[in-house]
Every structure is written in C-alpha cells, then in structure tokens.
C-alpha positions in Angstrom: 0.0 0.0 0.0 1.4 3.4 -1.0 2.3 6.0 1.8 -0.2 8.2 -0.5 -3.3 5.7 0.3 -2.6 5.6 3.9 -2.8 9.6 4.5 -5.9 11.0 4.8 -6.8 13.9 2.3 -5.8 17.6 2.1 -9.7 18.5 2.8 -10.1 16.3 6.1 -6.5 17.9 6.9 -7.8 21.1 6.4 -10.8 20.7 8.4 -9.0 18.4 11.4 -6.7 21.4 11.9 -8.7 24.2 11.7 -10.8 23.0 13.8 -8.2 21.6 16.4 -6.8 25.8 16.3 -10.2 26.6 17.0 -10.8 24.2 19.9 -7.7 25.5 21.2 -8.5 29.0 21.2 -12.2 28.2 22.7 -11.0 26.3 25.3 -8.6 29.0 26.3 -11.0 31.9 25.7 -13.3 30.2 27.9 -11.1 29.6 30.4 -9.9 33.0 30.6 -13.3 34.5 30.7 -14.6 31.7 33.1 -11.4 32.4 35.7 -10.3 35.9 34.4 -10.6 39.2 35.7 -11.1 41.5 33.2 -13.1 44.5 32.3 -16.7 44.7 30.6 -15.5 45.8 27.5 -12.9 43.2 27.0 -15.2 40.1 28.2 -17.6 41.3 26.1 -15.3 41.2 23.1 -14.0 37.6 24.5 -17.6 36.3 24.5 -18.2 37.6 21.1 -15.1 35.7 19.8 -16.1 32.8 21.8 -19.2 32.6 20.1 -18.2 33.7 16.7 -15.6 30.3 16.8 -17.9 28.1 18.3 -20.5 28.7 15.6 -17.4 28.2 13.2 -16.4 25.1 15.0 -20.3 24.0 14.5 -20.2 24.1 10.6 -16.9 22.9 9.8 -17.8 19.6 12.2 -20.8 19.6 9.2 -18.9 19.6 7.2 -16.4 17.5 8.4 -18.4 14.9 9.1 -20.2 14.9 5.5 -17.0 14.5 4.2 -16.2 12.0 6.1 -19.4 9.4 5.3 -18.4 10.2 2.1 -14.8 9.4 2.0 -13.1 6.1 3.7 -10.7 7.4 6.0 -7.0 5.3 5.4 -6.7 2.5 7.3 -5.1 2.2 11.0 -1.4 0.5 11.4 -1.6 -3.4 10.9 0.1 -3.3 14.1 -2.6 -2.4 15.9 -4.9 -4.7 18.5 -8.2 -4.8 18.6 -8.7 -2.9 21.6 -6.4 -0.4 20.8 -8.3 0.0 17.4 -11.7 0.1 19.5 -10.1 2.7 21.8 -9.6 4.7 18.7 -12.8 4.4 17.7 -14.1 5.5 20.8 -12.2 8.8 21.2 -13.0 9.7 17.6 -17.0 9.1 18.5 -16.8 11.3 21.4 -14.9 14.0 20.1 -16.8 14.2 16.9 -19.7 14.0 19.5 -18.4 17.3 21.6 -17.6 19.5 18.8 -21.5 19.3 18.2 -22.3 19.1 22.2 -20.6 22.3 23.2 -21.6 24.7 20.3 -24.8 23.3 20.4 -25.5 24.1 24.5 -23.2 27.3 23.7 -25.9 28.6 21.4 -28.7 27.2 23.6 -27.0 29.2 26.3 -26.9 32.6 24.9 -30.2 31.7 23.2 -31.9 31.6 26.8 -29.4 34.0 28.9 -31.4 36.8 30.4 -28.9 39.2 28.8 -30.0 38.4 25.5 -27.1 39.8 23.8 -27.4 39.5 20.0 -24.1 37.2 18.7 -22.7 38.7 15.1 -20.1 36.9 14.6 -16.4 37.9 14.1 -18.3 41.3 13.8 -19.8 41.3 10.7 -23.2 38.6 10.2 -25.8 38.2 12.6 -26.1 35.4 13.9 -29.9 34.4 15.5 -30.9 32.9 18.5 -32.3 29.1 18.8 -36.2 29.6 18.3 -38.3 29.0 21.5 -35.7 29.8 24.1 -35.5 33.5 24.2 -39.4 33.6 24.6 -39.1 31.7 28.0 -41.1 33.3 30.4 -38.5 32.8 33.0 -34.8 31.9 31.1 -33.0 31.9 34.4 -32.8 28.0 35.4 -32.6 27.1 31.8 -29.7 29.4 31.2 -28.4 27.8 34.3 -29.3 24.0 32.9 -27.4 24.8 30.0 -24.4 26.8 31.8 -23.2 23.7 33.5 -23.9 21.4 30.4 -21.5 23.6 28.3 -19.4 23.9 31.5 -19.2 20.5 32.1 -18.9 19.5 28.2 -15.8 21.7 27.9 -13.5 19.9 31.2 -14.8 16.5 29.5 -13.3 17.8 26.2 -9.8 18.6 27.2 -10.3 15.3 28.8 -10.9 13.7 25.2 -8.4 16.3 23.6 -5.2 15.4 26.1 -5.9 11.4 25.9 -5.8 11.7 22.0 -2.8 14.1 21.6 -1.4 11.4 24.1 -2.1 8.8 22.3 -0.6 10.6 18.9 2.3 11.4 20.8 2.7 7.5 22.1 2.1 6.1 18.3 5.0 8.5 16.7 7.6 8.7 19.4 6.8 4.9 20.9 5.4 2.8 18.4 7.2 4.9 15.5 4.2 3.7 13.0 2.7 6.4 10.5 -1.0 7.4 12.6 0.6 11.0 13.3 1.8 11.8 9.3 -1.5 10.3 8.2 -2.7 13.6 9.0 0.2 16.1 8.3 0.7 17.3 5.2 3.8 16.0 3.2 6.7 18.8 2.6 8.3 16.5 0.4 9.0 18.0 -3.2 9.3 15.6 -6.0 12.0 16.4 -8.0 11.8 15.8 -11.4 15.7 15.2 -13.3 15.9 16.3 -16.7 16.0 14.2 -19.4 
C-alpha cells in the first residue's frame, strides 16, 4: 500500500486542523473569561469571539463529518490490537460527538441568557438565536441548565483532547508507525531530473 493511500486527504486535513486551532482557542477563551478578571468591554469582546468560533467550529464539524461518510478514512497501522483499534474508535466518536455538544449548548446558552445579547459573529453577520428559548417566560434555570452542560462539556473535552494528543504522541515517538503523518501534510517536493 502506497504512503499516499494511507494519508488521509488535504480536505479532512484542512478541516482536522482548523478545527483543532479553533478548539484551542475556545478552550482557552473560555477559560480566561470563566477564571479571568477582566473589564466589561474586553469580556464582552471575548464572548463575542467565543461565540463567533464556536458557531465556526459548528459548521466545519458539518462539514467534516459529510465529508467523512463520504470518504473512507485510510486505514489504522496493521500493528494495531483490537482494543487499541476500538479505543480509537471510541475517542474519535466522542470527540466528533463534543464539537456538536458544546456549540450546540453554547448557542442554547446565549439563546436563553437573560442578557440576550445579539451574537454577530467575528463582527460582521448576525447570527440568530435558537427559536423557542428566548421567549421563556422565565430563562433563568434554563440558562443555568445549560451553563453547566457547556461547562461541564468543555472539562470533559480537554479530557478527550489530552488522551488523543497522548495517544498521537505514544504512536509517533513509541510505536514509531505512521498514525501521526496520516494527518500532516507531506513537505516533500518531487523532483523531477531532466532528461
């Protein structure tokens, strides 16, 4: 099998990695604004980031996970065991499954906050509200239901995020088999000799 078929391609390594900056940069955003001090105009600029890359996050996981019914990802190292291959799986299902969970209850949460804030994001298209939610007659203890679901979400993903860059981290520096390049683009130039 050629190093070529075993690499996934340059759209699902587009789409891992922008969304992998972007989790990044939510995850620390939310952190900050979570556990920082920091004045009203700033958090609200942080919060309007937040969202702005959490509804970003939202579509490209669409779309990333269109493409990928649609196209086989290449196959895991023969060297693999079962369980190992299962574990994979499994932290594939459940992240796929957070970067749906935590935009999702993030929208649902500024949908019924009491503040109700419009959300444009990055500062330029507006971005509505889920319908039902804002019309609650008293938002309070659903903005709070979905506070600590998107709270709660978030610590379970850096969870997720930690064992998989682990387990990355144990396949190209341990094992030394090719799960890490399958999703790095190759810098090698063929060179072509004159004839």
């Amino acid at each position: 099998m050629s190093l070529a078929t075993q690499r996934y391609g340059a759209v699902a390594m587009i789409l891992h990695w922008i969304m992998a900056l972007g989790i990044l940069a939510l995850l620390a955003i939310g952190l900050i604004m979570v556990h920082g001090s920091l004045d009203p105009g700033t958090m609200f600029r942080l919060f309007q980031l937040h969202k702005s890359i959490g509804i970003t996050i939202l579509l490209a996981a669409l779309l990333r996970l269109i493409w990928r019914l649609l196209h086989r990802p290449p196959v895991l190292p023969a060297s693999m065991a079962q369980h190992e291959i299962r574990l994979a799986k499994l932290g594939h299902f459940l992240l796929y499954g957070e970067m749906f969970f935590l935009p999702l209850t993030g929208w649902a949460l500024v949908s019924s906050s009491v503040f109700a804030i419009p959300t444009v994001l990055f500062g330029l298209i507006s971005w509505p509200d889920l319908p039902y939610l804002p019309h609650l007659a008293d938002k309070r203890p659903v903005e709070a239901v979905f506070t600590t679901l998107h709270a709660y979400g978030a610590y379970f993903l850096m969870a997720v995020l930690a064992l998989h860059i682990l387990a990355v981290l144990r396949h190209h520096f341990i094992l030394r088999d090719a799960v890490l390049m399958r999703m790095l683009p190759s810098w090698r130039r063929t060179r072509h000799k004159d004839l």
